[in-house]
C-alpha angles and dihedrals in degrees: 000000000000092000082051085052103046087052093054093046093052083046090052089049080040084234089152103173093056080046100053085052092061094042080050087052094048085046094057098034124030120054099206092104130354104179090047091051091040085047090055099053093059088037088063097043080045087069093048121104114253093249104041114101113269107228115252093358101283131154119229088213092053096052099047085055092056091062109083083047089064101051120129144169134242116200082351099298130097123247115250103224081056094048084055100038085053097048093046093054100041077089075080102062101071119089094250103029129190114232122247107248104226105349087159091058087036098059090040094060077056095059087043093244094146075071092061100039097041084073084066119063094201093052096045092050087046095050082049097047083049085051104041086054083047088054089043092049095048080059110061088037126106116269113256145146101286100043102092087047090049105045080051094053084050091044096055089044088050096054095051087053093053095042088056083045089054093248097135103157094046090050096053088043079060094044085044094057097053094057093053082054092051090110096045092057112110107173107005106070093152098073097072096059085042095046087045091054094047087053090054086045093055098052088047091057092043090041106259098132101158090052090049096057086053101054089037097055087037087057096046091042111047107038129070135163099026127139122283088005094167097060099045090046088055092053091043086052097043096053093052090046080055098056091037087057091050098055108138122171089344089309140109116238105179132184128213119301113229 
């Protein structure tokens, strides 16, 4: 649990290469989940510049391959975050494969960390500057199959970070984005339902409590199948419980979301 921990707090400061020795050590030493823990080591080198030295030798692209090897199951049923790590780095298994933009950032949306670092002004400017040089990068890149998917997976990074940073109209202008892309997404279909729920999240936070109903029902209702469903359905479900508790004459009053 402290080594899990650790990792998390060097992603926060985005010291990768701190974070990926603590994801080596979970690797080696706790059973729970090996691919997620396998997928966080080359996550980390994946953050790492090309010309930066890579810890203990190790390529990003091995170990990502390395992933879907590692799967198990727990009561019979395969754990979620390994169902995700293994289809995100599946991009690995092909003989040329695109890198995966931020898979650091993007695992740790999934863990709910933008939470945690929205509470600090100086983490959450430095995740943005990281993300602002990912969106840069995705422009100048090639077109292929993954780059509308990936701009989308930086966009909605980008617009929690705003939000945190009080930068609520440029953060809806990101969740915004994603949804005019909904048809152009090829693999990560996820990202439209969660896009949807930050939206609803932010009017909630801003006010805008009929608009947030809206984009929160549109997001439970209209999307199934989609990577890591339950927990996006929770959060869905947790922030209508939270307008619902807050009915007052017939109206929504709503405080500040965390």
């Amino acid at each position: 649990m402290c080594y899990w921990e650790l990792m998390w707090c060097f992603t926060f400061k985005r010291q990768w290469k701190m974070a990926y020795f603590y994801a080596d050590l979970l690797c080696k030493e706790n059973a729970w989940s090996k691919s997620t823990y396998m997928y966080m080591k080359a996550a980390y080198l994946g953050m790492l510049e090309d010309e930066d030295y890579k810890p203990f030798g190790d390529d990003e692209i091995e170990l990502f391959r390395k992933v879907p090897k590692m799967k198990q199951k727990i009561a019979g049923k395969s754990l979620p975050t390994e169902k995700f790590a293994i289809r995100k780095a599946r991009r690995y298994l092909s003989q040329n494969p695109v890198k995966l933009p931020v898979p650091a950032l993007e695992m740790m949306y999934i863990w709910n960390g933008y939470t945690v670092i929205g509470k600090h002004q100086d983490l959450t400017e430095g995740m943005l500057e990281t993300l602002n040089e990912a969106e840069r990068t995705l422009e100048r890149a090639p077109e292929t199959e993954f780059l509308v998917d990936d701009q989308c997976l930086v966009k909605l990074l980008k617009g929690l970070c705003l939000k945190h940073l009080g930068k609520h109209l440029e953060a809806e202008q990101c969740f915004r984005w994603i949804h005019t892309k909904e048809q152009m997404i090829k693999y990560d279909h996820y990202l439209i339902p969660n896009s949807l729920l930050e939206l609803g999240l932010l009017c909630m936070k801003t006010g805008k409590n009929d608009e947030a109903i809206t984009f929160l029902e549109k997001a439970k209702q209209n999307y199934k199948n989609y990577s890591m469903e339950s927990r996006t359905h929770f959060r869905i479900q947790a922030a209508l419980l939270k307008v619902k508790s807050h009915t007052h004459n017939g109206s929504y009053a709503l405080p500040s979301t965390p």
